[in-house]
C-alpha positions in Angstrom: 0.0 0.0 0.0 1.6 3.4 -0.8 1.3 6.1 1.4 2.3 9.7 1.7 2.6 11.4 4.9 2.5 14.8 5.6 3.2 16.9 8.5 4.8 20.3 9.4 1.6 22.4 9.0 0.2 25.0 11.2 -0.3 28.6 11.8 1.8 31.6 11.8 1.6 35.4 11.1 2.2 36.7 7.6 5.6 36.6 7.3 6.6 33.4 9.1 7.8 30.3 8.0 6.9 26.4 7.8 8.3 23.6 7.0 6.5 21.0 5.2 7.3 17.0 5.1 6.4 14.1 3.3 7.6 10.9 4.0 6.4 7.8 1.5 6.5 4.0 1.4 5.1 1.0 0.2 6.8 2.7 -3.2 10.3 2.4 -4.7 11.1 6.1 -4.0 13.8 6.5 -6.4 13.0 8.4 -9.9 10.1 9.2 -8.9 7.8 13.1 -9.1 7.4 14.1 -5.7 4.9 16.9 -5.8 3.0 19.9 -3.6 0.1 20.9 -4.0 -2.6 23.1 -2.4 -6.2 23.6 -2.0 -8.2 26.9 -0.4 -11.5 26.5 0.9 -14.4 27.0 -2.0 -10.9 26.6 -4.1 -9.5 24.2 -7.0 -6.6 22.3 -5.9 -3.9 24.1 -7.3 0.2 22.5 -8.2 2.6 24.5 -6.2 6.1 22.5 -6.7 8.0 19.5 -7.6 11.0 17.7 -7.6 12.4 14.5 -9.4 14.1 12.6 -6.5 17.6 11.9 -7.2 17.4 14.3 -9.4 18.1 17.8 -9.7 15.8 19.2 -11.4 13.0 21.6 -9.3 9.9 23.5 -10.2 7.6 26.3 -8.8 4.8 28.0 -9.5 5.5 31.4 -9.8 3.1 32.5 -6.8 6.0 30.8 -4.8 9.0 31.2 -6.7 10.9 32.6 -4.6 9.6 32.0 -1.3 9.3 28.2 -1.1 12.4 25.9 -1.6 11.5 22.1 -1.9 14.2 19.5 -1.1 14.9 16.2 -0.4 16.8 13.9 1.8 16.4 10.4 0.3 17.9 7.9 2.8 14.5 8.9 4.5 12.3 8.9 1.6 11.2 12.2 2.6 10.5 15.7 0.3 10.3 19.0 1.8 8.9 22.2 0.9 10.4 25.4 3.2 7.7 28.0 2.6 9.1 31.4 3.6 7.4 35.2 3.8 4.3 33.4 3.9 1.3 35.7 3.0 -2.0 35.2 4.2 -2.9 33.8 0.2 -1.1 31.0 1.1 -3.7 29.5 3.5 -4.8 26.4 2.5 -4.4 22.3 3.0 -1.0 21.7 1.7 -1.2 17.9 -0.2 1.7 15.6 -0.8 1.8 13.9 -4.5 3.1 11.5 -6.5 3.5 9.4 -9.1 3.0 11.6 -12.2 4.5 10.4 -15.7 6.5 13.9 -16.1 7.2 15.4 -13.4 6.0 18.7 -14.7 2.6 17.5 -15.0 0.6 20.3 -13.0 -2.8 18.4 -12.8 -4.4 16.9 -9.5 -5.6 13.8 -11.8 -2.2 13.2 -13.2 -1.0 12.1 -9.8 -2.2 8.8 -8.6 -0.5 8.9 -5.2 -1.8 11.3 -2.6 -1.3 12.3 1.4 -3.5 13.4 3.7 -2.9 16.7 3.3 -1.8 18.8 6.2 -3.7 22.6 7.2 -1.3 26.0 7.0 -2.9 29.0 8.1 -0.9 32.6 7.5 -2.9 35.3 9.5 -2.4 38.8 8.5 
């Protein structure tokens, strides 16, 4: 069974920073899309980042480029996304993805491999 894990969210003042986390298994984790994405209330779920794991390559969209870094450390099969100067437009659940064909493939339905999702609230 795969699974995707995240954790790190919370709430800070406009400004602030998180860290998110996402930890998978029940996958081989290598060469694989690891993805962000986010989702306002009332909202479309909306790509944020990605990154290839093992790879090098990294993308953003540009309402985050910028601000957020993603990363990863693979001996524990864990992405990150470092979300700085966060602005109150950045509230929303915050979803861990995966398995895309390309990894810039910005679609929720292109990902078969989703977290739980984990709630970041910026107040102003």
């Amino acid at each position: 069974q795969v699974q995707l894990v995240e954790s790190g969210g919370g709430s800070v003042q406009a400004g602030g920073s998180l860290r998110l986390s996402c930890t998978a298994s029940g996958f081989t984790y290598s060469r694989k899309c690891m993805a962000w994405f986010r989702q306002a209330p009332g909202k479309e779920r909306d790509w944020v980042s990605a990154i290839v794991t093992g790879g090098v390559s990294t993308y953003y969209d540009d309402s985050v480029k910028g601000r957020f870094t993603i990363s990863q450390d693979n001996t524990k099969n864990t992405v990150y996304l470092q979300m700085n100067s966060l602005t109150p437009e950045d509230t929303a659940v915050y979803y861990c993805a995966s398995g895309a064909k390309v990894c810039n493939y910005k679609r929720a339905v292109d990902f078969p491999y989703w977290g739980q999702g984990t709630q970041v609230t910026v107040s102003s």
